[in-house]
C-alpha positions as CSV (number, residue, x, y, z in Angstrom):
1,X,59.3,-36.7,23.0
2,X,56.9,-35.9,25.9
3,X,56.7,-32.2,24.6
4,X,55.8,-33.2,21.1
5,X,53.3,-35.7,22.3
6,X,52.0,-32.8,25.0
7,X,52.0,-30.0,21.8
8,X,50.4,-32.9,19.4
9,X,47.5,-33.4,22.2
10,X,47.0,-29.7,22.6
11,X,46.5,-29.6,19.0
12,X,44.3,-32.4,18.9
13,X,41.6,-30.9,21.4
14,X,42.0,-27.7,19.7
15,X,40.5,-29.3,16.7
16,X,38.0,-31.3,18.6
17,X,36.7,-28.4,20.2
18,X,36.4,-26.1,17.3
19,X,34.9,-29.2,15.3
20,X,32.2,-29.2,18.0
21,X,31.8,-25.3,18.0
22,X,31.3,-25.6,14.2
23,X,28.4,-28.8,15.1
24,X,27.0,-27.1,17.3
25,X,26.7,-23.7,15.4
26,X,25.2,-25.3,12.6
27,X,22.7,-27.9,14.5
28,X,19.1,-27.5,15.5
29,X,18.2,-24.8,18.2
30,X,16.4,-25.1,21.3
31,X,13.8,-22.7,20.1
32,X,10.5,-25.2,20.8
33,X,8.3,-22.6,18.3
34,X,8.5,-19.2,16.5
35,X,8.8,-15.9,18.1
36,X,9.0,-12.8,17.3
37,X,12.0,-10.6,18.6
38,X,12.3,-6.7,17.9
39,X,15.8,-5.4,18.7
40,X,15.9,-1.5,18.9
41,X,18.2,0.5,16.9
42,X,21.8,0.6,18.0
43,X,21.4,-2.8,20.2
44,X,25.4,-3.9,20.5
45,X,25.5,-7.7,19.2
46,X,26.1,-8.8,22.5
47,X,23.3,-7.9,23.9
48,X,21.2,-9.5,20.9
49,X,23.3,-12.6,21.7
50,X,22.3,-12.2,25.2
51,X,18.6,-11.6,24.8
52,X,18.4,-14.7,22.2
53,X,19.4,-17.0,24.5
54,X,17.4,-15.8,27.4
55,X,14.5,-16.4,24.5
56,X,15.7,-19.7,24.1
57,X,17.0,-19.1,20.8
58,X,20.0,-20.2,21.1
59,X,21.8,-22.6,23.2
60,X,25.1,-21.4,23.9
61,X,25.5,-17.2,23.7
62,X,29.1,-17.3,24.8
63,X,29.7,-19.8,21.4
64,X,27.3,-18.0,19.3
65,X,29.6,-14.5,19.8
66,X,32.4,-16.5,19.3
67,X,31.6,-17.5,15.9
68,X,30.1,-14.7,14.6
69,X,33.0,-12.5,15.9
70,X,35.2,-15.3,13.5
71,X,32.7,-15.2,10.7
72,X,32.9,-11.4,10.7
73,X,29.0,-11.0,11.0
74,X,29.0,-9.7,14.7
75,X,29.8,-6.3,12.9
76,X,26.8,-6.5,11.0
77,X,24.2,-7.3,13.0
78,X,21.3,-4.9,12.3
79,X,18.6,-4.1,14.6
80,X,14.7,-5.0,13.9
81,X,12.0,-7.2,14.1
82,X,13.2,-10.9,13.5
83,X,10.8,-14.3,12.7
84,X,12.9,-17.0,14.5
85,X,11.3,-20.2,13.6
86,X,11.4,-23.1,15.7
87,X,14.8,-25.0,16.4
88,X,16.5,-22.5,13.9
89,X,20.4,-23.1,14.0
90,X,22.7,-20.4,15.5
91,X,24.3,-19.9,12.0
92,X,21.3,-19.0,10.6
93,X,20.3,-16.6,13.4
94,X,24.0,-15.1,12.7
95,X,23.3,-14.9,8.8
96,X,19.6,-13.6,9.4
97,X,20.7,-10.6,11.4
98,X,23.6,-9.9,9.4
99,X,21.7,-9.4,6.5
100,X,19.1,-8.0,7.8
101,X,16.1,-10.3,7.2
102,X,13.8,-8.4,9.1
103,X,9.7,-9.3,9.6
104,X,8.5,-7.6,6.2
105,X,5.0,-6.2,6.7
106,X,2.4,-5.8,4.1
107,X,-0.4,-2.5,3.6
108,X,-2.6,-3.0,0.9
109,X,-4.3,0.3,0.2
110,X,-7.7,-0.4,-1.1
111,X,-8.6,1.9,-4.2
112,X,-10.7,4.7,-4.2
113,X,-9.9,5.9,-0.9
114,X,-9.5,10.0,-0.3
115,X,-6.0,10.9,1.4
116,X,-7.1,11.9,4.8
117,X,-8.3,8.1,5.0
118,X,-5.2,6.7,3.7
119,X,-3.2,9.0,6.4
120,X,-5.0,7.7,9.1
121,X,-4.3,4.2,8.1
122,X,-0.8,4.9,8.1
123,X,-0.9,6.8,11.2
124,X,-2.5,3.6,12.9
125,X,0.5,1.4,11.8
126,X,2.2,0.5,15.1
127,X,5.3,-1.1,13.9
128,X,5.7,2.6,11.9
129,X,8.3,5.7,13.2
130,X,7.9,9.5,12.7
131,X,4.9,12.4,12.5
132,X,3.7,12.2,8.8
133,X,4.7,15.7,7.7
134,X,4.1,15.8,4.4
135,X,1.8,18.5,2.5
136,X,-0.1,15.1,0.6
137,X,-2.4,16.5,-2.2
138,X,-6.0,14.7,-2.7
139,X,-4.9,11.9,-5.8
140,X,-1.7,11.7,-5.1
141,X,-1.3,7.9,-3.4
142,X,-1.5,5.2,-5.7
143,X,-3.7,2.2,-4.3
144,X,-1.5,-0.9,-3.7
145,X,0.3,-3.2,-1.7
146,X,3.2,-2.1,0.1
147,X,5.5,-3.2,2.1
148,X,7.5,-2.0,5.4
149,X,9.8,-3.2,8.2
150,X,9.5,-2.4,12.0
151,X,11.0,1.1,12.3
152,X,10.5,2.6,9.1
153,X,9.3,6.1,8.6
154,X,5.6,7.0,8.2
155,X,6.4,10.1,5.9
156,X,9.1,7.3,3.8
157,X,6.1,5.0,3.0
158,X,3.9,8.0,1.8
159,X,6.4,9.3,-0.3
160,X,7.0,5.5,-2.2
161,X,3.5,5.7,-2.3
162,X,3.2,9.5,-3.7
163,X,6.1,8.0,-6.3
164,X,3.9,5.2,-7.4
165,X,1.3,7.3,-8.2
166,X,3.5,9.9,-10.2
167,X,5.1,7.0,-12.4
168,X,1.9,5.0,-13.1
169,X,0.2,8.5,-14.2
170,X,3.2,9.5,-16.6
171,X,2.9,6.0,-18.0
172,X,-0.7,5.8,-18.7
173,X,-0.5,9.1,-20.2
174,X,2.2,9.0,-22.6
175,X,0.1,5.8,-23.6
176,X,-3.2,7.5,-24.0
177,X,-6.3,7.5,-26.9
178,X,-5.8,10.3,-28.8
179,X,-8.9,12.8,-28.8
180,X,-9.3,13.1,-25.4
181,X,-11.5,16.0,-23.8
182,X,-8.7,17.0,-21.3
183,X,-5.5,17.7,-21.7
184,X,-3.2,17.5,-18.2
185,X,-2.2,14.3,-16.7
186,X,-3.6,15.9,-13.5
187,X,-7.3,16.6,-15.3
188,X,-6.7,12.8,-16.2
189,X,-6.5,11.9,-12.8
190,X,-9.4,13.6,-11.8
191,X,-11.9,11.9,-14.0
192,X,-10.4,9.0,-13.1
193,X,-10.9,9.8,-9.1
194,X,-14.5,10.3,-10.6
195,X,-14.7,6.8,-12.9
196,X,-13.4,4.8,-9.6
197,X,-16.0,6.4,-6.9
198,X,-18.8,5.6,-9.8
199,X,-18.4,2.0,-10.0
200,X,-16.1,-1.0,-8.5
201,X,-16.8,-3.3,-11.2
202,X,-13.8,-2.9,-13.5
203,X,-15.2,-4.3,-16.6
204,X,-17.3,-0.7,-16.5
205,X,-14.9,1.2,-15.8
206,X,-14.2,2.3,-19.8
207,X,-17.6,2.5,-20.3
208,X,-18.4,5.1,-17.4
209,X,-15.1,7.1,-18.3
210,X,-16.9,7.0,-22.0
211,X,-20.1,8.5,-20.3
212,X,-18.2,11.3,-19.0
213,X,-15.9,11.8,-21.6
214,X,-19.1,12.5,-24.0
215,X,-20.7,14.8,-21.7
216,X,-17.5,17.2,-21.6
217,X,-17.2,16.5,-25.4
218,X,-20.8,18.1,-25.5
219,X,-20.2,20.9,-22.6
220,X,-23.1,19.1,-20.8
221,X,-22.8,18.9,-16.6
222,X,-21.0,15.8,-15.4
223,X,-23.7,15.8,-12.3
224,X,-21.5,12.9,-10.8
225,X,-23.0,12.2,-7.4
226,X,-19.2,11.5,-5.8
227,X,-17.9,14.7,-6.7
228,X,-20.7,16.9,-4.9
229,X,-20.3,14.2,-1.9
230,X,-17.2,15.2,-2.2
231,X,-17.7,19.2,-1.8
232,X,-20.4,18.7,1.0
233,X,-17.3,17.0,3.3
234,X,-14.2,18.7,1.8
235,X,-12.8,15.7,1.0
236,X,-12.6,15.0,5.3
237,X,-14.7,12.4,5.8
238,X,-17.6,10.0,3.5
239,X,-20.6,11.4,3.8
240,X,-22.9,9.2,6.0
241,X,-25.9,10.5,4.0
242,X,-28.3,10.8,0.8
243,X,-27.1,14.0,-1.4
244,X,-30.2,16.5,-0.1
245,X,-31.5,19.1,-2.4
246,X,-29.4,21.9,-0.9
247,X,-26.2,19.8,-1.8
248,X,-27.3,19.9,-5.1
249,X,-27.8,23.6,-5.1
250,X,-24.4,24.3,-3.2
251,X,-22.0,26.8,-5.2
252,X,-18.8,24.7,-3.9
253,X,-16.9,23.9,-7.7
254,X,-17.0,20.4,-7.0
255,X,-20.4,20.4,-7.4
256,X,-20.9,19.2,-10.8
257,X,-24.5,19.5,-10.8
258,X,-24.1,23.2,-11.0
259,X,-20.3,23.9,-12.2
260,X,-19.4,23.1,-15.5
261,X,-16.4,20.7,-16.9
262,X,-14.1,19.1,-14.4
263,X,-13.9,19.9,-10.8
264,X,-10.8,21.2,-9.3
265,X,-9.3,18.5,-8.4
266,X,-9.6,14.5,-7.7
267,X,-12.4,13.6,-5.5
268,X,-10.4,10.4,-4.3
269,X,-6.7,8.4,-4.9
270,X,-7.8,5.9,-7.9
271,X,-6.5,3.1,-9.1
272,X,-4.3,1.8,-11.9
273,X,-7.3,0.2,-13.2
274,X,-9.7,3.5,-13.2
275,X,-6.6,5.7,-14.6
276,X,-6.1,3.4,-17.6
277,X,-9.8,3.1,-18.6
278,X,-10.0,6.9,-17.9
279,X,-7.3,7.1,-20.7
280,X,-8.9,4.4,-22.9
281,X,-12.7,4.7,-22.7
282,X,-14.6,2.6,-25.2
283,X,-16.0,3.9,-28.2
284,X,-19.6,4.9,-27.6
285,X,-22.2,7.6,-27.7
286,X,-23.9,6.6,-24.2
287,X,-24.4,9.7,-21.9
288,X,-26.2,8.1,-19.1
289,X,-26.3,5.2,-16.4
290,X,-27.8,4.8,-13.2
291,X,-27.3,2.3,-10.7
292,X,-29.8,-1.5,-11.2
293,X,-30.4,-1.3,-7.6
294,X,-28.9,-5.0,-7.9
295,X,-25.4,-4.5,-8.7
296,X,-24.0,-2.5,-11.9
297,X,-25.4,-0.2,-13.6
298,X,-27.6,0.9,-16.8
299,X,-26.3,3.2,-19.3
300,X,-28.3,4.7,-21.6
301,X,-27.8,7.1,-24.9
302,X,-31.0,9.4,-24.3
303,X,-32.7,11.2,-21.8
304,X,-35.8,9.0,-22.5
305,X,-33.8,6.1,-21.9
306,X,-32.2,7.4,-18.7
307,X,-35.5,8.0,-17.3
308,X,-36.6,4.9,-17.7
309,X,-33.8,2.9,-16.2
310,X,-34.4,5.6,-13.2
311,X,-37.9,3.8,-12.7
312,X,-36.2,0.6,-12.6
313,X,-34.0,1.5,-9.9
314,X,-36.9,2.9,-8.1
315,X,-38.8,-0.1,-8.3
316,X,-35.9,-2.0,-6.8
317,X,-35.8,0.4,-3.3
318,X,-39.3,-0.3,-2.9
């Protein structure tokens, strides 16, 4: 009777204790506020269990490696850069690192940007691993919001980017106006590097694309102020100055004061926005615009026109 009542009390704190493991896994933390932890690749689970309670994270490491060994998740833990917010339960420490619910970083890449800008952006990511590599082509990054986690590879977020671009340019163009004056996806993309340096307002972006469109149409000179820019710097750096005289004289292709059609390539990365208005212009016969000195621009269908618009954007520098 004695060793029934001795095996019936073992059993009894047996369940008593695993009860309060299974409390205490479950119950608030200790954590007094969010932090930040970044575990490095390859960190055994036992020395994230370690580190979380020397963070205060949790309460009770021997416990915490306990159940997740039971639960099956120790295996998974992943390394990374974990949000623990405050008084987070041990179980859903153990559940966030064995799914990996890393810190998810956002880069928004603003449009209109040339590529050697856009790498050093990336470049200057902290939280990003690797030398970018890559042989990345002027037009080739699509302008968006991306995001990362702690560890991934500068070249991988290039390349997601370089995929973007190559999807939203095959969609735009299987979509296009018919009649167009070009007819590449990658001539496509260069007026539409053009259309995006020209103006930031996007309810002229069709109507500038139309302004070019009718000057190729007509075999006049795009003289687009971007693209010689654009030849003065070799697409390196923005030019901190007025176009002089001589830059407008240059023999470089890009300038499209001198070299007819197209030049040889994009001038910048555009966006969604510019590509799709470079692929649906409006309908019009306008082959001018200048800027209003206050924001926007004039367009204008003659030379007489132009000129006179120019004199109101005079009068607004002085």
């Amino acid at each position: 009777m004695k060793f029934i009542y001795l095996i019936f009390s073992v059993f009894v704190l047996l369940a008593a204790g695993a009860l309060w493991c299974e409390i205490d896994f479950n119950a608030s933390g200790p954590l007094a506020e969010s932090t930040i932890l970044v575990f490095p690749p390859n960190t055994h689970f036992t020395a994230i269990a370690d580190t979380l309670a020397e963070k205060n994270v949790i309460a009770h490491p021997f416990l915490f490696k306990l159940q997740a060994f039971a639960r099956g998740e120790s295996s998974r833990f992943k390394a990374g850069e974990y949000n623990f917010s405050a008084h987070i339960a041990a179980s859903d420490v153990a559940s966030m690192l064995a799914n990996g619910k890393t810190v998810i970083h956002h880069l928004t890449i603003p449009e209109g940007l040339m590529t050697s800008e856009i790498i050093s952006i990336v470049k200057a990511i902290p939280e990003l691993d690797g030398e970018i590599t890559l042989d990345i082509k002027e037009g080739e990054l699509l302008p968006e919001t991306y995001n990362y986690s702690r560890g991934d590879k500068r070249n991988d977020l290039l390349t997601r980017m370089r995929h973007a671009m190559q999807k939203t340019l095959e969609e735009a163009w299987t979509g296009r106006a018919d009649g167009l004056p070009f007819t590449t996806p990658a001539q496509a993309l260069t007026l539409a590097s053009i259309v995006e340096k020209e103006t930031g307002l996007a309810s002229e972006r069709p109507r500038v694309a139309a302004v070019y469109i009718n000057r190729l149409r007509k075999g006049m000179l795009l003289q687009a102020d971007p693209t010689t820019a654009y030849g003065v710097t070799g697409g390196k750096y923005k030019l901190p100055r007025p176009l002089t005289y001589n830059d407008l004289e240059s023999n470089s292709p890009y300038n499209t004061y001198r070299s007819a059609g197209l030049p040889p390539g994009p001038i910048a990365n555009p966006g969604k926005a510019s590509i799709l208005a470079t692929l649906h212009p409006v309908q019009s016969d306008e082959l001018y615009f200048v800027a209003t000195g206050v924001g926007g621009h004039n367009f204008a269908r003659t030379e007489q026109e132009h000129e006179a618009n120019v004199r109101k954007f005079r009068e607004t520098q002085h």
